[in-house]
VODODO-276382 format. One record per residue: residue number from 1; x, y, z of N, C-alpha, C in turn. Coordinates in steps of 0.05 Angstrom, whole numbers. Atoms other than C-alpha are relative to their C-alpha. Example, Ala and Ser with C-alpha at 12.3 -4.5 7.8 and 13.67 -1.06 7.14 Angstrom:
BEGIN
pos | n_c1 | n_c2 | n_c3 | ca_c1 | ca_c2 | ca_c3 | c_c1 | c_c2 | c_c3
1 | 18 | -24 | 0 | 246 | -90 | 156 | 18 | 24 | 0
2 | -16 | -24 | -1 | 273 | -21 | 143 | -15 | 22 | 14
//
This chain:
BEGIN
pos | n_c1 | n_c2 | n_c3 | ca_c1 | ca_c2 | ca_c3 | c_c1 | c_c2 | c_c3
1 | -29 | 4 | 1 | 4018 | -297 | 4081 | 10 | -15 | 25
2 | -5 | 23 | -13 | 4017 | -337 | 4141 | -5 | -18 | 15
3 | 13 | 17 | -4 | 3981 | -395 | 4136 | -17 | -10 | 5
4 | 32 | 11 | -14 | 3922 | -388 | 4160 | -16 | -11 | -17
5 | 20 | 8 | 13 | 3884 | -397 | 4095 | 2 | -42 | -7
6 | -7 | 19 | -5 | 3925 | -462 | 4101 | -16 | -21 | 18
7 | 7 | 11 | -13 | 3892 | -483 | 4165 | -25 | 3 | 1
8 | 34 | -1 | 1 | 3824 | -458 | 4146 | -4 | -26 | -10
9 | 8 | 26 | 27 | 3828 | -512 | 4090 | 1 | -34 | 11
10 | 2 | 20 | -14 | 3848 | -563 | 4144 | 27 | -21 | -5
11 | -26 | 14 | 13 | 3919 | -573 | 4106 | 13 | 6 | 38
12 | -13 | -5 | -29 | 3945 | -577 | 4183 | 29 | 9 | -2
13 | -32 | -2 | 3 | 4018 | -594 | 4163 | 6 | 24 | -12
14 | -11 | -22 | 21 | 4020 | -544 | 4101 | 4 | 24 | 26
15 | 11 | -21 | -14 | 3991 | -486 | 4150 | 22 | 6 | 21
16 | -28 | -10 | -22 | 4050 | -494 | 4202 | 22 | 7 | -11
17 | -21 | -5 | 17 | 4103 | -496 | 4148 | -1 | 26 | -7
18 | -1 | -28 | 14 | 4074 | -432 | 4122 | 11 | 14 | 23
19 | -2 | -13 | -31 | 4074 | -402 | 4194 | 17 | 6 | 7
20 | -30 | 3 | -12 | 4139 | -424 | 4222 | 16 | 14 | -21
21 | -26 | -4 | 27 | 4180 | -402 | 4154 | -19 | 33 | 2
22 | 7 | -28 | -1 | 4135 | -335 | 4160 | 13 | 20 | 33
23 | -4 | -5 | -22 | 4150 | -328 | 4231 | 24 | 0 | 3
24 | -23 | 5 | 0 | 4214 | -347 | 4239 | 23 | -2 | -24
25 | -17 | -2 | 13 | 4244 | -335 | 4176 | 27 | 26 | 0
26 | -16 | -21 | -2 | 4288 | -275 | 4190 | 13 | -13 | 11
27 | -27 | 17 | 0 | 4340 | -318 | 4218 | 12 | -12 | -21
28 | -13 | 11 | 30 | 4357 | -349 | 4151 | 0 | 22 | -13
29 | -3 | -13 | 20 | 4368 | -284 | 4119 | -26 | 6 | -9
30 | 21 | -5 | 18 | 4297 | -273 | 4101 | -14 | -15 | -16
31 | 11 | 19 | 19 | 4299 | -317 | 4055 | -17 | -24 | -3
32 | 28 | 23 | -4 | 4240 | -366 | 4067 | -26 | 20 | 5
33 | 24 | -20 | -6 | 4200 | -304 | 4087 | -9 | 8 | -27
34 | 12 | -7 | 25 | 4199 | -286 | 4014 | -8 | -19 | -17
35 | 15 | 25 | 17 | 4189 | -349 | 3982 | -29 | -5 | 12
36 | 21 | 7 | -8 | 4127 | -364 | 4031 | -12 | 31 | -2
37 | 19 | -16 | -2 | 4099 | -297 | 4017 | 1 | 8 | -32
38 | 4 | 6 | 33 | 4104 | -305 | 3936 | -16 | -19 | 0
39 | 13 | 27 | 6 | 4073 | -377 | 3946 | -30 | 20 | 2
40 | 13 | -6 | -9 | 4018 | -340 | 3989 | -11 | 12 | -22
41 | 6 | -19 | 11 | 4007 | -282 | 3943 | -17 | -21 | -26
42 | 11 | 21 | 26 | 4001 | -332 | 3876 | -24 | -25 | 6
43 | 21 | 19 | -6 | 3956 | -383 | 3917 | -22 | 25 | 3
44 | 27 | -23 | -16 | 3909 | -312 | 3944 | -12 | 2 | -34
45 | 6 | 2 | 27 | 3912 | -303 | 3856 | -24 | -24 | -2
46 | 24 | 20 | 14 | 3884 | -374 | 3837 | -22 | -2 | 17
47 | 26 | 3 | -16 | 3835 | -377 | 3898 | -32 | 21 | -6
48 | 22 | -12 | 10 | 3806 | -315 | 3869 | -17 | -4 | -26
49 | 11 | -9 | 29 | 3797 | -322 | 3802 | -13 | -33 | -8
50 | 5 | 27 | -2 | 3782 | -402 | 3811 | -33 | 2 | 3
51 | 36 | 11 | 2 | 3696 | -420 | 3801 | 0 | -13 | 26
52 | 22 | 29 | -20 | 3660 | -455 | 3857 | 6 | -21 | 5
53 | 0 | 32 | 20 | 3666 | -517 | 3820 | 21 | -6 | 4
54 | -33 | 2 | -5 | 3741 | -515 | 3816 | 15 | 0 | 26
55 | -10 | -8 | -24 | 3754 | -492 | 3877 | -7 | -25 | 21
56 | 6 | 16 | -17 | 3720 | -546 | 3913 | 7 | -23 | -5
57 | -12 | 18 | 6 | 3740 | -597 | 3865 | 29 | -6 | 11
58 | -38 | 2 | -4 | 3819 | -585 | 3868 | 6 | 12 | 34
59 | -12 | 0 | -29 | 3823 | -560 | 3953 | -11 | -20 | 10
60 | 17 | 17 | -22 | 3761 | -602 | 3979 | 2 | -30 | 1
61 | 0 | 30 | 4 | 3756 | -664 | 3944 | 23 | -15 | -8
62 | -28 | 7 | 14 | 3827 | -677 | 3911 | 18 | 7 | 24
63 | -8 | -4 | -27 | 3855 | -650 | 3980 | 30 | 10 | -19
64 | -19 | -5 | 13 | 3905 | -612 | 3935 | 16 | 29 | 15
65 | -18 | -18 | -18 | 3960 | -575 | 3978 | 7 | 23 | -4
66 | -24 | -18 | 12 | 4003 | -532 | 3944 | -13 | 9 | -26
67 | 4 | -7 | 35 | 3988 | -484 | 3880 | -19 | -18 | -15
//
């Protein structure tokens, strides 16, 4: 929920966005805190249930960011 699995993956930018809006979202009302911890939750989903194959295809080689 924040970011790290982002910066494992080497998404640098994504990984701070997650961070900062996890970190510092309680000044806006919260509201970024829960969007970036729905994203989180639904990316922790497809990471699990995603093959090998897929998984390396669509983060490693397609360098695919987001969802």
């Amino acid at each position: 929920m924040f970011g790290l699995h982002k910066l494992y993956l080497g998404y640098n930018k994504a990984g701070i966005i997650t961070l900062s809006c996890a970190m510092q979202g309680d000044l806006l009302l919260g509201i970024p805190v829960v969007i970036i911890y729905a994203i989180s939750f639904i990316e922790f989903v497809l990471y699990m249930i995603k093959s090998k194959e897929g998984f390396y295809q669509d983060y490693e080689l397609s360098k695919r960011v987001w969802l």
